[in-house]
Structure formats: C-alpha cells, structure tokens
N, C-alpha and C positions, 0 to 999 in steps of 0.2 A: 439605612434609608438614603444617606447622603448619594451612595452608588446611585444608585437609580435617577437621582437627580440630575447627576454629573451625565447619566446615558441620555438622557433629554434634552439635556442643554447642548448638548456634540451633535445630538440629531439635528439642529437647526439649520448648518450649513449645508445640510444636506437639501432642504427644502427648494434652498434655491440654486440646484444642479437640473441641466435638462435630464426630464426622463428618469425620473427618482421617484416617480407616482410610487410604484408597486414596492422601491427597495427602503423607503418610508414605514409603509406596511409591515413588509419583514421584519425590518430593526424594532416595529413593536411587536410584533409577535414574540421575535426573541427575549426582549423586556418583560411580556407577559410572565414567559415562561420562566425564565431569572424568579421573579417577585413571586410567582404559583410554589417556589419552590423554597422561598423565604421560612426558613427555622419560627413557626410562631408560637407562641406559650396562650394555650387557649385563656388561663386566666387573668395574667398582668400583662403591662406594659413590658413589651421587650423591643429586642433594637435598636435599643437607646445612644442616639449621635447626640451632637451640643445641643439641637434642637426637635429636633425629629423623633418619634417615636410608634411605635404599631401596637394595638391590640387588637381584638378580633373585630371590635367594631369600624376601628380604621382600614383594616388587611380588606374585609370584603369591600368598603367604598370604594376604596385604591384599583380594587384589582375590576369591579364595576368598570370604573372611568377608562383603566387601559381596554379593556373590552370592548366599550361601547366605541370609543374613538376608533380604535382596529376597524370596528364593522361600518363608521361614518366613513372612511375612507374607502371602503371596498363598495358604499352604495353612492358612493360619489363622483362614478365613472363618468357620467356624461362631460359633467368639469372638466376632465381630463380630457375627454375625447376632443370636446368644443374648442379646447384651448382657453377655458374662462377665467384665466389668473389659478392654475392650479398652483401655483409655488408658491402665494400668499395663503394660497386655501389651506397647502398643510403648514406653513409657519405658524399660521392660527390656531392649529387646531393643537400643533404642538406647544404652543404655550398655555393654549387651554389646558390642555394634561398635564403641565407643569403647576398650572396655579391648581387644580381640583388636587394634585398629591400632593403638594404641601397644603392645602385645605383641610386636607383630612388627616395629614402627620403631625401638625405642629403642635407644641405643646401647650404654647403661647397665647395665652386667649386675644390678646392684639393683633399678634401676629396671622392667629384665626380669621379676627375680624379683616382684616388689611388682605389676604388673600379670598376668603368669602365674598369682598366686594371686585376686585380684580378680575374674578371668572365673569363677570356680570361682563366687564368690557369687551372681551374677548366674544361670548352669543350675542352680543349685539353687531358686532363686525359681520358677526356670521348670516343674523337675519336681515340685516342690513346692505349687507355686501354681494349678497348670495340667495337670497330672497325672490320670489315669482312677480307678486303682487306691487302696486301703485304704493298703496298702504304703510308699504313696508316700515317706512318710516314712524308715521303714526303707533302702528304694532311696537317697534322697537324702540318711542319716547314713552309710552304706557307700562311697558318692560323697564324702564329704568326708573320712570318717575315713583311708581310703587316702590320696586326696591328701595330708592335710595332713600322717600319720604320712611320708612320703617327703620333701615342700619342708623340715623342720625342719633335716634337716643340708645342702640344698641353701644355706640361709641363713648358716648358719656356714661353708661351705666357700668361700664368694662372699667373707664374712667377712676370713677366712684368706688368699683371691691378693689380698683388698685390703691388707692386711696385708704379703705379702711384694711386690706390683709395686708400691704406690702408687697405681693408679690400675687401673680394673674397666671400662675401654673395649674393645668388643668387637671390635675392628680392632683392635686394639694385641694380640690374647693371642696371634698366631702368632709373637710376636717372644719368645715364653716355652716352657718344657717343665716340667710337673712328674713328678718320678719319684714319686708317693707313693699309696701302693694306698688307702688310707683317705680321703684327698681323692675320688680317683676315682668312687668307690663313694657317697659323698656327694654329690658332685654329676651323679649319671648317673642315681642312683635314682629322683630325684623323676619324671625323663622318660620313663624305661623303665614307672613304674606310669602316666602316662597316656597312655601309646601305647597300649594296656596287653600289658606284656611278659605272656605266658605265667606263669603261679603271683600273678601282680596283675592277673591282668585281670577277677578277681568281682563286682567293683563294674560291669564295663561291661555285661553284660546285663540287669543289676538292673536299671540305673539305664536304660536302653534299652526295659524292655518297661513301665516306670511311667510315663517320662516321655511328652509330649503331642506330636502329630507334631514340633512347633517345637521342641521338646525333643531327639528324637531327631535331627533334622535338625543341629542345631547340635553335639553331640554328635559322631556322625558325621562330619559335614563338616570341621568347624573342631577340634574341640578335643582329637581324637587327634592333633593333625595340630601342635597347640602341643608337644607332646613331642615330636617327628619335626624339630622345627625346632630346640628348644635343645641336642638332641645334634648336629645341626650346626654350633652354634655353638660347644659346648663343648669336642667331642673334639680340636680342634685344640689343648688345650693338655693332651692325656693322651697322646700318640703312644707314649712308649716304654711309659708302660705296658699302653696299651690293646694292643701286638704283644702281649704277654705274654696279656694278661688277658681280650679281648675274645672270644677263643675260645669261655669259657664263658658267653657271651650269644647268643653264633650258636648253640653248639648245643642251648641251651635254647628259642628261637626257634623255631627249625627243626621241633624235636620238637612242640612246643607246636603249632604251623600245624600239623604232620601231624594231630596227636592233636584240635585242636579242629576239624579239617574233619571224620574222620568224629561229632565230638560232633555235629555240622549235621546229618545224618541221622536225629539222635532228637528231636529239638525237636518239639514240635506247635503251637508258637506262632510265628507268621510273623515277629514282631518280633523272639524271641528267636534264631532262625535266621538272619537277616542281620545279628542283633548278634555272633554266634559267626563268622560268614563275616568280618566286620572285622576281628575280631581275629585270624585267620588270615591277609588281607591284611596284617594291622601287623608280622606276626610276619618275613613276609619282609622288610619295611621295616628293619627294627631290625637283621637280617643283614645286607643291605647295606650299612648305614649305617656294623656294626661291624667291616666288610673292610678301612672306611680306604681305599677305593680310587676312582680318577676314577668307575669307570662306577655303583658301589654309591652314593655320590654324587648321583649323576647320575638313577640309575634311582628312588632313594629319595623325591627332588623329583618327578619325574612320577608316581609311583605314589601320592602324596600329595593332589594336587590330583586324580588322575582317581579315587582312590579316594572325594575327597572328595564328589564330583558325583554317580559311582556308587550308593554308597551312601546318600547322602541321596535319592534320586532314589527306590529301591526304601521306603525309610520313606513315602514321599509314597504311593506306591502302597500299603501295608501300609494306610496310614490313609484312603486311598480307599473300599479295604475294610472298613473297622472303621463306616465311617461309613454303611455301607450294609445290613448286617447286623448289624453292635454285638457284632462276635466277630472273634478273632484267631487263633482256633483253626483249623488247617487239616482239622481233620474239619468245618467246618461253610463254610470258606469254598474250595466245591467247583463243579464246573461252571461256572464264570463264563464260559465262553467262548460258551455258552447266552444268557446274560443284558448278557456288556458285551462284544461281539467287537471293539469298536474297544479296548478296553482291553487285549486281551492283546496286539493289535501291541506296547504301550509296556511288557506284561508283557515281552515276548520282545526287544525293545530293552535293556530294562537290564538284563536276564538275562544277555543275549550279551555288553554291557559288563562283567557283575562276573565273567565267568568268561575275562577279556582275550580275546576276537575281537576281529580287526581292523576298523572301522579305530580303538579307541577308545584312549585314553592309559594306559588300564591295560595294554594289549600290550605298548606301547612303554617302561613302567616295570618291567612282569616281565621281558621280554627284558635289559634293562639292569642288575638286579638277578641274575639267574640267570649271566647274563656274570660279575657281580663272582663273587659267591659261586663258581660253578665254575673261576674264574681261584684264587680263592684255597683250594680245596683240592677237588679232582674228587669227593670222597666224599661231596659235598654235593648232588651232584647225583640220588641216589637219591631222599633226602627231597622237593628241590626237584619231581622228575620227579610222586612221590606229593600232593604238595599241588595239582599244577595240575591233575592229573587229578582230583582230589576236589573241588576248587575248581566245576569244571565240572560235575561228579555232582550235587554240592547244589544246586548251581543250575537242573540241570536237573529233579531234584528236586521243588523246588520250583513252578517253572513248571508241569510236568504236572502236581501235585500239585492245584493249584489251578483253573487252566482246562482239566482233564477230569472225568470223573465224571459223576455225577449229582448237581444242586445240591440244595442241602437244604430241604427240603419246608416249613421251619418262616417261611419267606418269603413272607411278606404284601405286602408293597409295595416295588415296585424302581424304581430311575431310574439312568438312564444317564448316562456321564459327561456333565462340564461343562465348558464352552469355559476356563472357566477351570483345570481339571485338565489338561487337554490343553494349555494353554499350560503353565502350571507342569512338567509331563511334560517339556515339548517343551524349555524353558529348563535343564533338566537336561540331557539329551541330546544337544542340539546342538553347546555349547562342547565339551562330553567328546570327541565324535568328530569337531568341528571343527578344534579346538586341534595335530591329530596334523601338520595341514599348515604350524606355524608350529615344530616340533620343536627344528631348530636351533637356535632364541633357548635352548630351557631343556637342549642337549647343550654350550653354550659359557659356561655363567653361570660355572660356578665359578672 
C-alpha cells in the first residue's frame, strides 16, 4: 500500500509543471491500473505495511476514489482551457486522493479519524475555490460546520476505547462489545451526518448546487461514501446496543428517502435534484447497514460504489449542460433531444442506472438491501416499495423533463458533444454495469 502512496506524493511536482493537465491524468491512470491489479484475498486483510492495510471493503473505496478523481479531471477541461489556476486545481485534487486512500487503508481508528476530517479541507478548497455561485461560501461554511459539529465527539469516543482496550486497531475491535448508549451515539453521528442521514443532510445540496462539476463529482462519488464505510467499521463494536437502538435510524432513514424522493419532484435545478435523489439512495444505505445483517452488508457495499459511479456520472451530465447554455434550471434546459440526440442515449443510460434497471450495480445493491430490511421487519417494506417507485418517477422526471419540450429560444450558439464527454460518459457507465458480472467477489468480502 505504501507504493502507491509514495506514487502520489512524486505526482505533486508534477502539478505545478506547465502543461501537465493531461500527463497528471495518465500517471493516474497508470496508478489505477498498478492498484486494479493489487493481489487481494477476498476474505482478510492483506497487504499489510506498518500501517496500511486492504480488504475488499477498502480495495473497492480505494480504487472508487482513483476513478472518480481520473474522471474529475477529464470533466474539468474548461479550467484548463480558461487558465483558472489549473496547477493548484490538480495539486488538490491530488492530495485529496492522498487523504481519501489513506482514509480507507489505515488501520488506526485515529489515524482514520485525522485523515476522515482532512478530506473535508481539501472539497472545500474545491467548492470554494472553483465554485459558480455568490453562495459559495455560505455552501461551504454549512459543509464544514455539520461536519465538524458531529467528528468532535467521534474524537473523544475513539479517545475513550483507547482508554478502555489499549489499543484503536481496527481488526482487533470484534474481539470487544461495548454496552453504552452515549459512546454509540458519539461515534455513529459523525457518519450518519456525511452520508447524510435525513434531518443532516442540508449541507448536502447546498454544498452540491455551489460546488464545480469536480466538486460535485467528488462529493457524490467518494465522500458520502466515507460515512457508509466507518459505520462499517464501527458498529462491530456496538452489537448489543445497536439491537436496541438502531431501530430509530432505520426508521428515520426510511421515512427521510420516502419524504426526500417526492422533495425531487419540486426541484427546478438539475443539480439540486440528483443531490436530493442521493440522499434518498444513502438513506436506504444507512438501513441496511443498521440491520446488522449478512446481506444489509452486503448490499450497502454495492450500492455504494454503483451509487457512487451513478451519481457522479449524472453531475457530468448536469454540467455538460450548464456549459452549453449557462443555466441549470430545468425550465430553460428543455428540448435537448433537438439539439444533442447522441446525448440523451447517455441521458437515458444513467437515468436507467440511478433508478436500478438491470443490468447495473445499483439493482444488485437495492435487491440486497431491501432483502436485509424485509428479513428484518416486513413493515419495511411499504416504505421500501414507495421509495423505488419514486426513485424511478424522478428520474424519469427528469429525463423527460429535459430531452422533450420545446428548447428555449434564448440560444444563440450550440455544439454538440465532445469525444471527450462521451468518453468521460462512457468511463462512468461501463464499470457500473460491467462490474455486475464479477458480483461474487463483493457477495463473499465480509
């Protein structure tokens, strides 16, 4: 694991070389493929440096994060073209990738903690720096003040098992239980607000319709996706009291995805409407996760990574459009099927992805999710029923929404997509509904 670290940190000088836009790119692609090809033991921890370590649930956030960054840089062209501080753009974005893989290698629940809050500095640069809107600021102190008001007692509670085990290694915490509501609560909260649980999740479409596609991309992809991972690591040492307690997280979840899918219906900004549809995917995430059970598990890991592809994938498109007509309003960004029809095939591709058709890994995460939840109390399955049929509404929603109508008249000069959006599309879309035929590796990780 150290490798790969050591290739991150060499890439930094690279950043600030003229005209190293694209050989940035490369060197992560090559990194990609290095890490794609990492020896991993689906069942235990392997790869084990002084600190460092991979199992399948680190291997796929890891290899998430180099993806998703790969694709913020290839949608990040105008930067480049404008001259907009591109050589700060990707020094950030490379040390983002540096804190999100030691986020998800480290052993060290400290050291977890200490790089979990780090990535937070680094998208705020981004929404902040690189950002459209007036707002932006506003967007990205709501982005921080949540976060941080949540990590403060995550820090004292890490504090405290260091205190009673001895030692805060995160293989060693199934060899422990603690019965204590107040710890729990401590340390669950910081994750539940950036997944973002229902009643915490205001900061996520602020911070979603300010931030810059690379912004929202990262966002989306990766960094709901860091709370979805430390309740995995965590709640193995709250079992008994999570039976007790967890209840009121599923059914706060549950209601929350029902209530913010039809919130998706009133949106008139594109970005704010796939930011509302995430947090309706997270919401089922965060129920299965708090079933405590093989397949919630199970389906929580797939619906993480396919959400995270999904989702960024439709931002890419969001800001295809933004960049063509310089509105994100769906009364103005109408009729495109007129003006870009190779564009709505990859509209109606990630459409069909975010509302799980087969064959794409978000099916395969809701089916495994809606298992847990109905295994663990059948009255779940009304809401459940309700959210995938809404799920599918807004999506489809949206799609018509946009490539029918009459386009809006106030458009002077159009051009059609670029090879390079179509690849970037295409690099979204492919693993999502590729990945479905290697299934097995992520139903046998845990």
């Amino acid at each position: 694991m150290m490798k790969f670290l050591m290739m991150m940190i060499f890439m930094i000088p690279l950043c600030f070389k003229k005209n190293m836009f694209w050989m940035v790119q490369m060197m992560l692609f090559l990194m990609m493929y290095f890490f794609m090809n990492l020896m991993i033991n689906v069942m235990y921890y392997c790869n084990l440096s002084y600190m460092y370590s991979c199992d399948m649930l680190s291997y796929g956030l890891i290899l998430l994060s180099i993806w998703i960054i790969i694709l913020m840089l290839m949608s990040s062209e105008s930067l480049y073209k404008m001259n907009f501080y591109p050589n700060f753009f990707m020094f950030n974005l490379i040390m983002l990738l540096i804190m999100l893989f030691l986020t998800f290698s480290v052993m060290n629940l400290f050291m977890f903690y200490l790089f979990f809050e780090s990535s937070l500095i680094f998208t705020l640069l981004l929404i902040i720096g690189w950002g459209y809107q007036p707002e932006r600021i506003q967007a990205g102190m709501y982005f921080l003040f949540y976060t941080l008001f949540a990590s403060l007692p995550l820090l004292l509670g890490i504090f405290y098992i260091f205190n009673k085990m001895n030692y805060i290694m995160i293989y060693f915490m199934k060899f422990f239980n603690f019965n204590l509501y107040l710890l729990y609560f401590s340390m669950i909260m910081a994750f539940l607000v950036k997944m973002p649980m229902y009643f915490v999740h205001l900061w996520l479409p602020k911070a979603h319709v300010e931030a810059p596609v690379s912004g929202s991309m990262i966002l989306a992809g990766v960094m709901l996706k860091l709370g979805g991972y430390g309740l995995l690591r965590v709640l193995i040492l709250f079992q008994k009291v999570g039976l007790k307690l967890n209840i009121i997280f599923i059914i706060i979840s549950l209601l929350g995805g029902f209530y913010l899918s039809l919130k998706c219906f009133c949106q008139v900004d594109i970005k704010s409407l796939i930011a509302y549809s995430s947090v309706a995917h997270m919401s089922m995430v965060i129920g299965g996760i708090m079933t405590m059970n093989y397949w919630g598990f199970i389906g929580s890991y797939i619906l993480m990574i396919g959400h995270g592809l999904c989702s960024s994938g439709m931002f890419c498109l969001a800001n295809i459009n933004y960049e063509r007509l310089h509105s994100r309003s769906l009364y103005i960004n109408k009729g495109m099927m007129s003006l870009m029809p190779s564009m709505s095939l990859w509209w109606f591709l990630l459409m069909s992805s975010n509302m799980a058709a087969p064959p794409s890994l978000n099916l395969m995460g809701e089916i495994s999710l809606i298992n847990s939840l109905v295994s663990w109390c059948w009255l779940s399955m009304f809401l459940l029923m309700l959210i995938s049929f809404f799920s599918a509404g807004y999506s489809l929603y949206l799609y018509s929404y946009i490539q029918h109508g009459k386009f809006y008249l106030g458009i002077y000069s159009f051009y059609m997509g670029l090879s390079r959006e179509y690849l970037l599309l295409m690099l979204h879309w492919l693993p999502l509904n590729i990945l479905i035929m290697k299934i097995d590796y992520f139903m046998i990780w845990f």
